[in-house]
C-alpha positions as CSV (number, residue, x, y, z in Angstrom):
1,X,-70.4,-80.8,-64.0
2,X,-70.2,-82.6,-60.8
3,X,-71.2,-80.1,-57.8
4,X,-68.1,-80.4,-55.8
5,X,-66.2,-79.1,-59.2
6,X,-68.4,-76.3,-59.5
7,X,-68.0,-75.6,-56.2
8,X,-64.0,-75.8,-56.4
9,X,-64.4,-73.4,-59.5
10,X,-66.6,-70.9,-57.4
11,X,-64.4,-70.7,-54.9
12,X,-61.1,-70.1,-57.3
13,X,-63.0,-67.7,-59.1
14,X,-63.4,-65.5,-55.7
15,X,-60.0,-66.0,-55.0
16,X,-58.8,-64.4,-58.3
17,X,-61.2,-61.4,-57.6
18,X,-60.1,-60.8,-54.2
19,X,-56.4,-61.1,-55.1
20,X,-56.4,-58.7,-57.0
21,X,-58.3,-56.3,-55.4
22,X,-55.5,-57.1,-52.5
23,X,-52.7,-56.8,-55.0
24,X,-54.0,-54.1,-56.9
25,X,-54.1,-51.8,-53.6
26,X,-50.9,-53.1,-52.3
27,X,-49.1,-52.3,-55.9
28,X,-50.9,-49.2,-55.8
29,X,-49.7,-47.8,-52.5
30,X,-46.1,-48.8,-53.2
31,X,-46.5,-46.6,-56.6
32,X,-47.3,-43.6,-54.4
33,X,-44.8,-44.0,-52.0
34,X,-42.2,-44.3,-54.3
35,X,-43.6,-41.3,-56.2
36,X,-44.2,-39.6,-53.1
37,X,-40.3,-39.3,-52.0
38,X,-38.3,-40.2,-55.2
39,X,-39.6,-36.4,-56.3
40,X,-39.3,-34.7,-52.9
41,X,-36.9,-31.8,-52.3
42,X,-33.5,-31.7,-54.5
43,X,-31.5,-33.9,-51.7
44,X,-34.2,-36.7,-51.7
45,X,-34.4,-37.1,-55.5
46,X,-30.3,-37.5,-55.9
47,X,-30.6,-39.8,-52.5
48,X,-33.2,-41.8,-54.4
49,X,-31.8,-41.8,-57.8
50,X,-27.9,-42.9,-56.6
51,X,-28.6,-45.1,-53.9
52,X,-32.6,-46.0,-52.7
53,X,-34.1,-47.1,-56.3
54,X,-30.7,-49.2,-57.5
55,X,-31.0,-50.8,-54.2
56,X,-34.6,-51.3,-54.7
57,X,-34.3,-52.8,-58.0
58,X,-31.3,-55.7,-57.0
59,X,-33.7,-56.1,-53.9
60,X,-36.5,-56.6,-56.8
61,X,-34.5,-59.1,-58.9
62,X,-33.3,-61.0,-55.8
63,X,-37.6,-61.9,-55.1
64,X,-37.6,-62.8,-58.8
65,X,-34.8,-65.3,-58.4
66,X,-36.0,-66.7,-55.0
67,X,-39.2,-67.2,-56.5
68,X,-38.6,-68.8,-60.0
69,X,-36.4,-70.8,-57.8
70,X,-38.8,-72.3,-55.4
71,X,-41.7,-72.1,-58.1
72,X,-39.3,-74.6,-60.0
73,X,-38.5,-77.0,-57.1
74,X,-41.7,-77.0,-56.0
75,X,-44.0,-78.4,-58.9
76,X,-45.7,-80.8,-56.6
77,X,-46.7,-78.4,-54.0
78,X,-49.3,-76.2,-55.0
79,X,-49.3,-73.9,-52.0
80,X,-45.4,-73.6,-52.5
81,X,-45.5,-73.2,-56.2
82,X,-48.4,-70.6,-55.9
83,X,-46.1,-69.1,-53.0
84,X,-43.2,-68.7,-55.6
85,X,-45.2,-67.3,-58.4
86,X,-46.3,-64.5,-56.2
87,X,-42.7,-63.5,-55.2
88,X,-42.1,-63.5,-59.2
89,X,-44.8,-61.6,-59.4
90,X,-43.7,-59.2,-56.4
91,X,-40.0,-59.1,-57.4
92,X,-40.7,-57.6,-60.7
93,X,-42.5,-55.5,-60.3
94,X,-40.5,-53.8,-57.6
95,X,-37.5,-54.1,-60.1
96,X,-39.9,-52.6,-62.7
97,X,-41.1,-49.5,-60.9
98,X,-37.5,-49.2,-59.5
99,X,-35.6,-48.8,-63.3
100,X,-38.6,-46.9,-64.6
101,X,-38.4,-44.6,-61.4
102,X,-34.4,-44.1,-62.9
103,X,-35.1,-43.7,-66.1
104,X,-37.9,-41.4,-66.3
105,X,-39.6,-40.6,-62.7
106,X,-43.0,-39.3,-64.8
107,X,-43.5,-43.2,-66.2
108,X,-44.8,-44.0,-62.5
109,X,-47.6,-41.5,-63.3
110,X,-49.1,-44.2,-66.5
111,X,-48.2,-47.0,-64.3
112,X,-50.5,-45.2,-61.2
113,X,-53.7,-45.3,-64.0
114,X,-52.7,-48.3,-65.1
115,X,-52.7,-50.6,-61.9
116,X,-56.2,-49.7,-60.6
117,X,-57.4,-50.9,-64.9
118,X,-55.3,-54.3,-64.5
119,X,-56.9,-55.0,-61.0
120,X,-60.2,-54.2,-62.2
121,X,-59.7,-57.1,-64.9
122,X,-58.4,-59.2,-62.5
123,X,-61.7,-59.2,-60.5
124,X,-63.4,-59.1,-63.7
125,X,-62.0,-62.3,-64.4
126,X,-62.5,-63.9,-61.3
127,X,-66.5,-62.5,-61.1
128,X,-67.9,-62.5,-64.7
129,X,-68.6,-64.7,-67.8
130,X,-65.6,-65.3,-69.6
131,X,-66.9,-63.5,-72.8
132,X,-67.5,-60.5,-70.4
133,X,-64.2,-60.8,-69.2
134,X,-62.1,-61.5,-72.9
135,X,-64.3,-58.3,-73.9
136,X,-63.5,-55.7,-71.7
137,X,-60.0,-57.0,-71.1
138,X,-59.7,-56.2,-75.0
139,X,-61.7,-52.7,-74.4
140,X,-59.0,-52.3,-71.2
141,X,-55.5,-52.8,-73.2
142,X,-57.7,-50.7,-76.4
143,X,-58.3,-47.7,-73.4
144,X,-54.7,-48.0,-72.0
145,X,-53.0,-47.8,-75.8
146,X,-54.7,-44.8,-76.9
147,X,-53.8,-43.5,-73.4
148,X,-50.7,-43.9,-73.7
149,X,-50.1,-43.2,-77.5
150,X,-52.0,-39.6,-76.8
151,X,-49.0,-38.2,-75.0
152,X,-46.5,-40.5,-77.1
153,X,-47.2,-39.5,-80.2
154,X,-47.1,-35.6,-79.7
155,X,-45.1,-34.1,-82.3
156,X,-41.4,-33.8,-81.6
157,X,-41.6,-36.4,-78.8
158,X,-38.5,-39.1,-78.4
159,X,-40.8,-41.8,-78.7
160,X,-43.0,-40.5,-81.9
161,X,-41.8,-43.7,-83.8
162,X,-41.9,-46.3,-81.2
163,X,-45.2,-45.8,-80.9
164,X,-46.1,-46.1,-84.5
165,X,-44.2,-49.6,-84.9
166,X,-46.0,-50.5,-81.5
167,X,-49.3,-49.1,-82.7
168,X,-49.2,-51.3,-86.0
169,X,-48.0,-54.2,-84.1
170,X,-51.1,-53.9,-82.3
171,X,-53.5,-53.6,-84.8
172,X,-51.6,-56.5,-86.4
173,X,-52.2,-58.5,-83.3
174,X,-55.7,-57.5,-82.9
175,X,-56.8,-58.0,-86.7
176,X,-54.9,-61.8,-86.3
177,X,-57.5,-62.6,-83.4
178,X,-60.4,-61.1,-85.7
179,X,-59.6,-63.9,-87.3
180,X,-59.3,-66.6,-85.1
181,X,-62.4,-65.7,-83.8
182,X,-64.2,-65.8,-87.4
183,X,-62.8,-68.9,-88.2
184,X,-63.8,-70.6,-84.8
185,X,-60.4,-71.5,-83.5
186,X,-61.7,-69.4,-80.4
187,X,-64.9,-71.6,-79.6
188,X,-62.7,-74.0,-77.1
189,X,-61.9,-71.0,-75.3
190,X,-65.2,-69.5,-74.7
191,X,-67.9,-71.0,-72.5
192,X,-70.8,-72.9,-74.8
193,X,-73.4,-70.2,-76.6
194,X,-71.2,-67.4,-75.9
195,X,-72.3,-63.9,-77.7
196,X,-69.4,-63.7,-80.0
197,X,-71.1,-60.3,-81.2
198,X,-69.9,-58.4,-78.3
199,X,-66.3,-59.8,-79.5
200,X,-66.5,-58.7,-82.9
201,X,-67.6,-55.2,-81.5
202,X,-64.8,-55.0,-79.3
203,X,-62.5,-56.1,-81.4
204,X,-63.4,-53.8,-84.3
205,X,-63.5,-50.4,-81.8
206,X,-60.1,-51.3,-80.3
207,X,-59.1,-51.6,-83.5
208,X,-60.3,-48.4,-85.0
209,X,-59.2,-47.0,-81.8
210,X,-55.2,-47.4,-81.7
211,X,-55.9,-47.1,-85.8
212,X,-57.2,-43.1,-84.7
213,X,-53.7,-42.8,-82.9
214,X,-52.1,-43.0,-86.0
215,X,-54.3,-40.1,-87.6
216,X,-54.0,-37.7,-85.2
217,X,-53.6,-37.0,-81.3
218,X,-56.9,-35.9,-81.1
219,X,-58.2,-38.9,-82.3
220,X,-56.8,-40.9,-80.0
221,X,-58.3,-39.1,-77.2
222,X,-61.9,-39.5,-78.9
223,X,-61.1,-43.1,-79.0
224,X,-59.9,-43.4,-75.3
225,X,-63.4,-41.8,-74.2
226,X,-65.2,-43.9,-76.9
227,X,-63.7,-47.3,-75.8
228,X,-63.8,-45.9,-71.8
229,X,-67.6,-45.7,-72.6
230,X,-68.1,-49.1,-74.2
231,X,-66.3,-50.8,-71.4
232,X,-68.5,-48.5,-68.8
233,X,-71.4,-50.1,-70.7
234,X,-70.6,-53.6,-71.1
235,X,-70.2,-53.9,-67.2
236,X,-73.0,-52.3,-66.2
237,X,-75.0,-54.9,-68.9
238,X,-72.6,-58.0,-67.3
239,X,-73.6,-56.6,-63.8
240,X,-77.1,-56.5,-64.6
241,X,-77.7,-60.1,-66.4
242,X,-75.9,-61.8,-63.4
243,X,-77.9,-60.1,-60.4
């Protein structure tokens, strides 16, 4: 690879990482502000629910539209098209947190643990080898399921069998790249002599993970702590080998 190219992909590379770090903070903040006031005294949480958070979430949609608007005129512009893809990015999830805030206030708690994970990815992505990266990003949705499926699939809970249909969907999805990865369809993807092993493993343990949801609630705690511990591991190894 030519050494201005490598340099060029260096340089992206940071820029990914320190994005999200930025983004992850900003998104962050807003969560707890929004949290912060939308379940205040009596007064503020019927002020936010009938008029701040509906006016938040047009306010939301009206960023998305500017910015698949001027990512879409501006193909030949990187700067501009990069510019638009942000305020996508920006305008939904402002809509987002504003219709979840209206339907169920407690929802911004999940999306609170599950900003910091998303960020951390991010950097990883930017930072690490690829394989590192596919790994724990695997490990990250695995620790984030079972989070989520924990307090979802308590008995008598409205969203018992959502969760199951997701939960097989998963596994479905998870067992169909098992395969791609054991037939080789995967190699173009992943840098030349990658350890595939570490892909199998995480693979398998997400797997058996948001499988332990469907056994029991306990289980699916186990597995959160169990993947949580893996990922803890496989970054500390990544951080290691690259120092």
């Amino acid at each position: 690879m030519p050494k201005h190219q490598k340099r060029g992909n260096i340089r992206a590379s940071e820029s990914l990482a320190i994005h999200s770090l930025v983004c992850g903070f900003a998104a962050e903040a807003f969560l707890f502000v929004v949290r912060r006031y939308a379940a205040g005294t009596m007064r503020q949480v019927v002020l936010w629910n009938e008029r701040y958070l509906p006016i938040m979430a047009g306010i939301g949609a009206a960023i998305l539209a500017v910015g698949a608007i001027l990512t879409g005129l501006q193909r030949g512009d990187r700067l501009k098209r990069r510019i638009g893809l942000y305020l996508c990015a920006t305008g939904a999830f402002v809509a987002t947190v504003a219709l979840l805030a209206i339907w169920n206030l407690t929802s911004l708690d999940r999306l609170i643990a599950i900003v910091p994970i998303a960020a951390l990815l991010g950097i990883v992505w930017g930072l690490y080898d690829r394989t590192c990266a596919v790994s724990l990003t695997v490990l990250g949705v695995g620790i984030v399921v079972t989070w989520l499926f924990s307090r979802t699939m308590q008995p008598f809970s409205p969203h018992l069998n959502l969760s199951r249909v997701l939960a097989v969907l998963i596994l479905a999805a998870l067992a169909a790249l098992l395969g791609l990865l054991w037939n080789g369809s995967l190699k173009g993807f992943l840098p030349s002599g990658a350890n595939t092993l570490l892909l199998y493993v995480s693979l398998a343990l997400t797997f058996a993970g948001v499988l332990a949801t469907l056994v029991s609630v306990g289980a699916a705690t186990y597995a959160m702590w169990t993947l949580a511990l893996v990922a803890f591991g496989l970054l500390v190894y990544y951080t290691v080998k690259q120092i």
